[in-house]
C-alpha positions in Angstrom: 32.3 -0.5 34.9 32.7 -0.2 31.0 30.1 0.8 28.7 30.3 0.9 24.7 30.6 3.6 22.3 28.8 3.2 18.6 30.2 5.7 16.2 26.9 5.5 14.3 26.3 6.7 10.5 22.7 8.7 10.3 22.9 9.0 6.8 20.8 12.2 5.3 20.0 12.5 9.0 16.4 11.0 8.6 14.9 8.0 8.9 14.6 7.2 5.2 18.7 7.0 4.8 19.6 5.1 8.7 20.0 1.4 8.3 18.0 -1.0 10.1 21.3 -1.8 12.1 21.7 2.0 13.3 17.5 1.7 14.2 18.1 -0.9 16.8 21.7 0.4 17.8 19.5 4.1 18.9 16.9 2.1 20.6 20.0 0.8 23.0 21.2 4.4 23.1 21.1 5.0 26.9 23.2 8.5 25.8 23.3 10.2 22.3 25.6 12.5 21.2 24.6 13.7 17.9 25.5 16.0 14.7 23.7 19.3 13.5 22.6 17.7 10.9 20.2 14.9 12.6 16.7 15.5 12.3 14.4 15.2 15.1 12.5 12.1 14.2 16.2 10.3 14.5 16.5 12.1 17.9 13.5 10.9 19.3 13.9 7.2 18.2 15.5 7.0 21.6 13.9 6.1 24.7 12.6 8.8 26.9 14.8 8.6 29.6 18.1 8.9 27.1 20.1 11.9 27.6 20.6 13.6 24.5 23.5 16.1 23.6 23.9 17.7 20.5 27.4 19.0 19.8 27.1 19.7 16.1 29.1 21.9 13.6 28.1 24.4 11.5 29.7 26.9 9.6 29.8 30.6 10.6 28.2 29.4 14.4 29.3 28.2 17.7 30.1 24.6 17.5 31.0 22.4 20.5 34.9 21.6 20.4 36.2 18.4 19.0 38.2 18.1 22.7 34.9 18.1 24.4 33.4 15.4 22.3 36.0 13.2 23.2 35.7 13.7 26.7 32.0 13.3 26.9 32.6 10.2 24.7 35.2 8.6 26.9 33.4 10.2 30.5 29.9 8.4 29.6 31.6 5.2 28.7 33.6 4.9 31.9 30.4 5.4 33.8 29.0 1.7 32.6 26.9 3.4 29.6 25.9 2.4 25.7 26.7 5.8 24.1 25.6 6.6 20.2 27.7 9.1 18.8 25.4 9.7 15.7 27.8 10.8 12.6 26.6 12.3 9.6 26.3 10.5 6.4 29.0 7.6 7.1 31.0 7.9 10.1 34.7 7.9 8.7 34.1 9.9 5.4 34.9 13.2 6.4 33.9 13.2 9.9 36.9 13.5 12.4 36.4 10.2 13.6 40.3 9.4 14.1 40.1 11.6 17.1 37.0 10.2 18.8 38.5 6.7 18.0 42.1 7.7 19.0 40.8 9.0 22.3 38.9 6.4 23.3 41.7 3.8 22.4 43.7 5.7 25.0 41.2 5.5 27.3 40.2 1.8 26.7 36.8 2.3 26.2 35.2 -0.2 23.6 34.1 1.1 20.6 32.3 -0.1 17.0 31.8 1.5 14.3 28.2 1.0 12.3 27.9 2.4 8.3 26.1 5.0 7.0 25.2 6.2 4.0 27.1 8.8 2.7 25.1 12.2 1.5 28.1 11.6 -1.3 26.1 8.8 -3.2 22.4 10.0 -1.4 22.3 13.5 -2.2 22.5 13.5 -5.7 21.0 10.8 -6.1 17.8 12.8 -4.5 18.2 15.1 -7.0 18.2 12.3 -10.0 21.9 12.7 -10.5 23.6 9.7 -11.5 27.4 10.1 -10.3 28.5 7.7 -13.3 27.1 6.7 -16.7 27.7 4.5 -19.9 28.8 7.7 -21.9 29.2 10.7 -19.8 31.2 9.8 -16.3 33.4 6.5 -16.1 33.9 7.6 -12.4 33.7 10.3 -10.0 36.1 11.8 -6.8 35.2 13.4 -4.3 36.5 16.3 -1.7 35.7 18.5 0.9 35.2 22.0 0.4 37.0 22.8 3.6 41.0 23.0 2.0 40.5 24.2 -1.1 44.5 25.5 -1.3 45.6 22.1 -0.9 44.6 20.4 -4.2 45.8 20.0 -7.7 43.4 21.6 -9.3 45.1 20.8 -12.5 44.5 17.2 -11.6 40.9 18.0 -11.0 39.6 20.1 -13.9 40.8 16.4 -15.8 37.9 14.2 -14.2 34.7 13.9 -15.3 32.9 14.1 -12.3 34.0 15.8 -9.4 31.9 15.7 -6.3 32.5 18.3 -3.6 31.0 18.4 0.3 31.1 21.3 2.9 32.1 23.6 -0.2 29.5 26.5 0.1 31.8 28.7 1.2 34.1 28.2 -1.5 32.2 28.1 -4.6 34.1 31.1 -6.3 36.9 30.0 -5.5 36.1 26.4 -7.0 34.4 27.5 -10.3 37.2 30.1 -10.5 39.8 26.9 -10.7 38.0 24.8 -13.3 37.8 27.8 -15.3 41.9 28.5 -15.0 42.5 25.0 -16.0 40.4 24.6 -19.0 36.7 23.6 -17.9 34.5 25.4 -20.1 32.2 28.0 -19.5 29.1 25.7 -19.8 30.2 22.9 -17.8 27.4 21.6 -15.8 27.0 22.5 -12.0 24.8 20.9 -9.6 24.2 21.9 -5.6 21.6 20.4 -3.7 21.0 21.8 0.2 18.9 19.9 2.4 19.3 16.6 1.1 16.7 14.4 1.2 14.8 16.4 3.2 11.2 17.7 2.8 12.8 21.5 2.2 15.9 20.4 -0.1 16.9 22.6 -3.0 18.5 22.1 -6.0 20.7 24.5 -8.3 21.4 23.3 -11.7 23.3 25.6 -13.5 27.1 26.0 -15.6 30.3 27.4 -13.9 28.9 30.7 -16.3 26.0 31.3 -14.1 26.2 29.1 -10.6 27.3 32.0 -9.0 24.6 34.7 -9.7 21.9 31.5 -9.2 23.1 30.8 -5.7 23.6 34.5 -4.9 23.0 35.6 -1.8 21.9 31.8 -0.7 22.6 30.2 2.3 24.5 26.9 1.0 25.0 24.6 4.4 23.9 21.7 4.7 25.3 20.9 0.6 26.9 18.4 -1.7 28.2 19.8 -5.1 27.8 17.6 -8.4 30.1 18.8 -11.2 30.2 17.3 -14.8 28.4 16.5 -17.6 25.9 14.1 -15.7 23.9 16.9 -14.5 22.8 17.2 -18.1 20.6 13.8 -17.2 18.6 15.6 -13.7 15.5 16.1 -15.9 15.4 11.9 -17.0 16.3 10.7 -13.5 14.2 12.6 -11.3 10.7 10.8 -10.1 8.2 10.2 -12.5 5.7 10.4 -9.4 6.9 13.2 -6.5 5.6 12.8 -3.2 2.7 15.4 -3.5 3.8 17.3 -0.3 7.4 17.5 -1.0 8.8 21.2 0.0 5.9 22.0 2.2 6.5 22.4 5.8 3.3 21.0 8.2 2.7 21.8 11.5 1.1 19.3 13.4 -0.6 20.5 16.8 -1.4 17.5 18.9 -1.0 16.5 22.4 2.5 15.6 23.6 3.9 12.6 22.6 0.8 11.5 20.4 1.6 13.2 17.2 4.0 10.5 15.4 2.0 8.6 14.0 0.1 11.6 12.4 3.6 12.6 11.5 4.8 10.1 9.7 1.9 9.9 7.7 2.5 13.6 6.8 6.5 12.5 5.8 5.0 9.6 4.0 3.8 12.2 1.7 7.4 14.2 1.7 6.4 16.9 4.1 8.7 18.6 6.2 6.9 18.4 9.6 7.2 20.4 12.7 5.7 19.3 16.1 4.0 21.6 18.7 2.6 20.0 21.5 -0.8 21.8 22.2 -1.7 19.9 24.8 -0.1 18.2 27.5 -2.3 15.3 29.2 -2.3 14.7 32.9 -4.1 12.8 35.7 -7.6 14.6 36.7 -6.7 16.7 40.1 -8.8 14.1 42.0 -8.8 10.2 41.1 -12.3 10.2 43.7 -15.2 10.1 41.0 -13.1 7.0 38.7 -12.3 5.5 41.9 -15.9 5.1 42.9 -17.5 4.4 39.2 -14.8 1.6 39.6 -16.2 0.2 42.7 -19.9 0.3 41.1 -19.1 -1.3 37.6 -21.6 -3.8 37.6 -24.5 -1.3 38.2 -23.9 0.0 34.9 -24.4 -1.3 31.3 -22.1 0.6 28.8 -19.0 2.2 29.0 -18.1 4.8 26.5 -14.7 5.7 25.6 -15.0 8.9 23.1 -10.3 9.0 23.2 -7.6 7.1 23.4 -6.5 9.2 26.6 -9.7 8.1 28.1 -8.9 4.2 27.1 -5.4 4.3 28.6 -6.2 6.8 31.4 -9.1 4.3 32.8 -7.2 1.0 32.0 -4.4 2.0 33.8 -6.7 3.4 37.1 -8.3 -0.1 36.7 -5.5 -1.5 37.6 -4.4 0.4 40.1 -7.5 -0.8 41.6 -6.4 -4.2 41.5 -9.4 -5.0 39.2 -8.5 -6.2 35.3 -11.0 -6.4 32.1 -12.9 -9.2 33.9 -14.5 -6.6 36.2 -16.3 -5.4 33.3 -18.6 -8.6 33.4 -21.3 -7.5 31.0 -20.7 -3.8 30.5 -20.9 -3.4 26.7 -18.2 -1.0 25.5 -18.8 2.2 22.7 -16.3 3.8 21.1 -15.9 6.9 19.1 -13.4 6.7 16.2 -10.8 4.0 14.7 -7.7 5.0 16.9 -9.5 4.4 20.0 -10.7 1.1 18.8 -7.1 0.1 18.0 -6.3 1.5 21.5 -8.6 -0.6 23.2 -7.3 -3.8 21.2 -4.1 -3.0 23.4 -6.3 -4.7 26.3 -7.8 -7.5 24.2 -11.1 -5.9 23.9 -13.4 -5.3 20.8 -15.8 -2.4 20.9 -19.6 -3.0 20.9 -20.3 0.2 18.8 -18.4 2.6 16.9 -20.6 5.1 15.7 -20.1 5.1 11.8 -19.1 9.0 11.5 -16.2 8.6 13.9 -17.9 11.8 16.0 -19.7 11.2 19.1 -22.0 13.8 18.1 -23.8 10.5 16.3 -23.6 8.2 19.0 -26.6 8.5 20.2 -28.4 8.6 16.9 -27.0 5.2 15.6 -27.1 3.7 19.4 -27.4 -0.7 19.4 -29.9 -0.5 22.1 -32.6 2.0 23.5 -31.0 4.7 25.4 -34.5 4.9 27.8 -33.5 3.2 31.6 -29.2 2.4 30.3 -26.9 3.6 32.8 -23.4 4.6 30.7 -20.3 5.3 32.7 -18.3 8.1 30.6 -15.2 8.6 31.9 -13.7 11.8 30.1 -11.3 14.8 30.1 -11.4 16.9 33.4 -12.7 20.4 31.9 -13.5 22.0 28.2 -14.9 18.5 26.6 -18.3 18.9 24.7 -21.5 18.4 26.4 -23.5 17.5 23.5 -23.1 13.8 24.1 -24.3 13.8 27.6 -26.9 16.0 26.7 -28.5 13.7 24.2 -28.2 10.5 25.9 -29.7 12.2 29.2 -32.4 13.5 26.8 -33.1 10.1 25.2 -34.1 9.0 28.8 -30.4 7.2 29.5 -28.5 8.1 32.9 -24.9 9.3 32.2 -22.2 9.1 34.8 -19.5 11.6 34.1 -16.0 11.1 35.7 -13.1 12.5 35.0 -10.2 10.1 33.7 -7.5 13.1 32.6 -7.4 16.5 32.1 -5.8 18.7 28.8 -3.8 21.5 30.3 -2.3 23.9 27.4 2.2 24.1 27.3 3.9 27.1 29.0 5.7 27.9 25.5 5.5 27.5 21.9 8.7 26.0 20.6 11.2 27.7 19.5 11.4 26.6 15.9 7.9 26.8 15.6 8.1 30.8 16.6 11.1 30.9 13.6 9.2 28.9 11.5 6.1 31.6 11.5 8.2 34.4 11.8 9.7 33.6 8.6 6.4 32.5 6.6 7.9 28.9 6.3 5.0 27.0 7.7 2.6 26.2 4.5 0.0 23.9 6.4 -1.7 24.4 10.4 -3.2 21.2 11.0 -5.7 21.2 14.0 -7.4 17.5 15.3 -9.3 19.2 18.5 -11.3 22.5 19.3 -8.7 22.7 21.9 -5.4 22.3 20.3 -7.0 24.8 18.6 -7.7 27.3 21.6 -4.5 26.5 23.0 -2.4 27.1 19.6 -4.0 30.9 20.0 -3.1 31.1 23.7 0.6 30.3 22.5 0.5 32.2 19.5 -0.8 35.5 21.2 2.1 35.5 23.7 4.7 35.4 20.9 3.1 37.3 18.0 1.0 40.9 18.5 -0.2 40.6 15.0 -2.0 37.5 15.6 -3.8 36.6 13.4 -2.5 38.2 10.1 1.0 35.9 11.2 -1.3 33.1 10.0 -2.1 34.7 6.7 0.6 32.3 4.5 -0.9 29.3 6.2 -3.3 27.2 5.3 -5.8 25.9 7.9 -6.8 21.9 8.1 -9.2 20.4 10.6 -9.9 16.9 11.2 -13.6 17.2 11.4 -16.7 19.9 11.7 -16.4 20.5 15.2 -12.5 21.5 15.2 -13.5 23.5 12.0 -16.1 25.4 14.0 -13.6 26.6 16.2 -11.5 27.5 13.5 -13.5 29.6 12.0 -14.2 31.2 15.3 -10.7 32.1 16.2 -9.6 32.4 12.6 -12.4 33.5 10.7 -12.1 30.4 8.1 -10.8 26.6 7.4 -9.0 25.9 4.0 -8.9 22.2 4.5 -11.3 19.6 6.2 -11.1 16.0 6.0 -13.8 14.1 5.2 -13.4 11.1 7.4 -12.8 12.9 10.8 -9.4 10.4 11.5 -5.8 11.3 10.8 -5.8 9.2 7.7 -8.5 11.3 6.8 -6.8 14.3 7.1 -3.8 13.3 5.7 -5.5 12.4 2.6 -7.7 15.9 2.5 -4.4 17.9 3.0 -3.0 15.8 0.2 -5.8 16.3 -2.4 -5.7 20.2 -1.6 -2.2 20.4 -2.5 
């Protein structure tokens, strides 16, 4: 039984620089072995049940040995498997893949290699550096930072453009070369870190003053630019920059639902960081759907306020052996655009979406009198708002609550979420429940005793007035609310405000 090995290019690490080849070569991925350098929206392009192994490098920490990668390369394949060994930038500049391809020759496991693109042409081109040019660089050469002793630096200080990876470690040593062999003092010096990513930086400078800009800087990830096409940064760089470029979002939604919030954020050049603040489970007792089920034709609307709700009572319909047909008549309401576009998943159109996207005017813009309607609204298990219920049952209409799923809040915050507040890197907290936003205080009170004054850096953005109320219970204000209560909505609002 022989499996495949794709020595896979990922670019910058991010979605923006993988090819559409490499997209469809991780959806195959039924094992990925990947760099430090890949992001996690590359990492969970994978299916779920993928095993996923980082063995990256990184300077200064403990890395996993070139001998091991080669052994989990060649021990996966043997076992039948299609194994992406994701690469940084392209997968033969610079990135020991002689080895991996050497050992798996030996071991005859088939192999292919797929091209990335190299942070060598994408980084500074990020930064609106143009590695050649009419006037100013008739070409450009490149090296790695790594063996500095073995050059001719003689040769070097000759080119016009000199483009150097994996050197920030040895940036004294570099300028201190072009100076002994005749580069002047204000030839232009360019290191960007974090390429093409929401948090990259950029150092423009001379070999006079590099140094003491970069001092005391941690420099890996980086590529270094040298020459005179620096000079032309200020003419390249984007006339229009994404307007949250360099700010760092947390998004707090349930797991496995915030992506799509996510890459609206990136859209916009944030840096985002996930925290699942809820996880979504089966209710502890299927009885009350089950039955509801069983009486569908004795009621005449069904209202769907989620799209956990949609898919939770869907799915339990069909474990019942029943399909959208056993609705007959029932007239469906639904509260807000995503759930609509959920229940399109089943070939259904909503009746009624009430027009403020809040259920809390559902009843007040309702098709048909409320008076003698019996609504079936399956819901979460505990903590959802009783408003609606009240206000139908007060209008003179019969509500039917079942529960379809429950909320229940993670055991831990991650990990990079804890470093990110600990270090004030976190601009934005984005809330789209009340009880993200309980549960983000439950989490934040086990890791942090001076909650809340750990928050004081961050802005606070809620989809809508009822998360916002909660905000400013638990946090005493809300810098940010979105005008239409949906995700676009609050992309757009966090936008505006920044």
């Amino acid at each position: 039984m022989t499996g495949k090995v794709y020595l896979l290019g990922a670019g910058l690490g991010t979605l923006d620089t993988l090819t559409w080849r490499g997209w469809h070569i991780l959806q195959q991925a039924e094992v990925l072995i990947y760099d430090a350098l890949a992001t996690g929206e590359l990492v969970s392009a994978v299916s779920e049940d993928c095993l996923k192994l980082p063995v990256g490098k990184r300077g200064g920490q403990k890395s996993t040995p070139q001998s091991e990668i080669n052994r989990l390369l060649v021990a996966y394949c043997s076992q039948g498997k299609t194994v992406v060994r994701l690469k940084s930038g392209d997968p033969l500049i610079f990135g020991r893949a002689r080895e991996e391809i050497e050992a798996l020759h030996a071991a005859n496991c088939p192999f292919e290699l797929v091209a990335g693109i190299s942070s060598v042409l994408a980084a500074p081109l990020s930064a609106g550096i143009p590695l050649t040019d009419k006037y100013l660089s008739s070409g450009f050469m490149v090296i790695s930072g790594h063996n500095t002793e073995q050059f001719d630096w003689q040769t070097l200080a000759q080119l016009e453009t000199l483009v150097v990876l994996m050197g920030g470690r040895k940036l004294e040593k570099i300028v201190d070369e072009l100076y002994r062999w005749g580069k002047p003092s204000s030839f232009p010096v360019a290191i960007i870190r974090n390429a093409g990513r929401p948090n990259q930086r950029v150092w423009s400078g001379t070999l006079a003053d590099i140094l003491e800009q970069v001092e005391g800087e941690s420099l890996s990830p980086c590529v270094m630019v040298m020459g005179e096409v620096v000079s032309l940064q200020s003419q390249f760089q984007s006339s229009q920059p994404r307007p949250l470029w360099g700010k760092t979002v947390l998004v707090t939604r349930a797991a496995k639902q915030s992506s799509h919030f996510t890459k609206l954020l990136e859209t916009e050049g944030a840096r985002v960081l996930e925290m699942p603040a809820l996880e979504i489970q089966p209710p502890s007792s299927w009885q009350g759907l089950d039955t509801a089920i069983a009486q569908l034709p004795t009621f005449s609307w069904l209202i769907l306020t989620s799209a956990n709700a949609v898919k939770y009572f869907f799915s339990r319909l069909a474990d019942q052996g029943k399909d959208i047909r056993s609705l007959g008549s029932i007239k469906i309401a639904v509260v807000g655009k995503k759930t609509a576009k959920v229940l399109q998943n089943y070939h259904l159109t909503p009746d009624y979406i009430p027009p403020d996207f809040v259920a809390d005017s559902l009843v007040e813009h309702f098709p048909d009198p409320i008076a003698g309607q019996k609504l079936l609204f399956p819901r979460v298990e505990t903590g959802g708002r009783e408003v609606l219920v009240q206000e139908i049952t007060s209008a003179g209409g019969t509500v039917v609550e079942v529960p379809a799923y429950q909320s229940v809040c993670p055991e831990e915050m991650p990990s990079e979420v804890v470093q990110g507040l600990q270090r004030q890197e976190i601009d934005i907290l984005t809330f789209a429940s009340s009880k993200t936003v309980r549960n983000f205080v439950h989490l934040l009170q086990r890791h942090f005793t001076d909650y809340p004054a750990i928050l004081d850096p961050c802005l606070i953005a809620s989809i809508g007035p009822q998360t916002s109320q909660t905000c400013q219970e638990l946090f005493q204000r809300v810098d940010i609310e979105a005008k239409e209560y949906t995700l676009e909505g609050l992309t757009r609002a966090i936008t505006i405000n920044n």
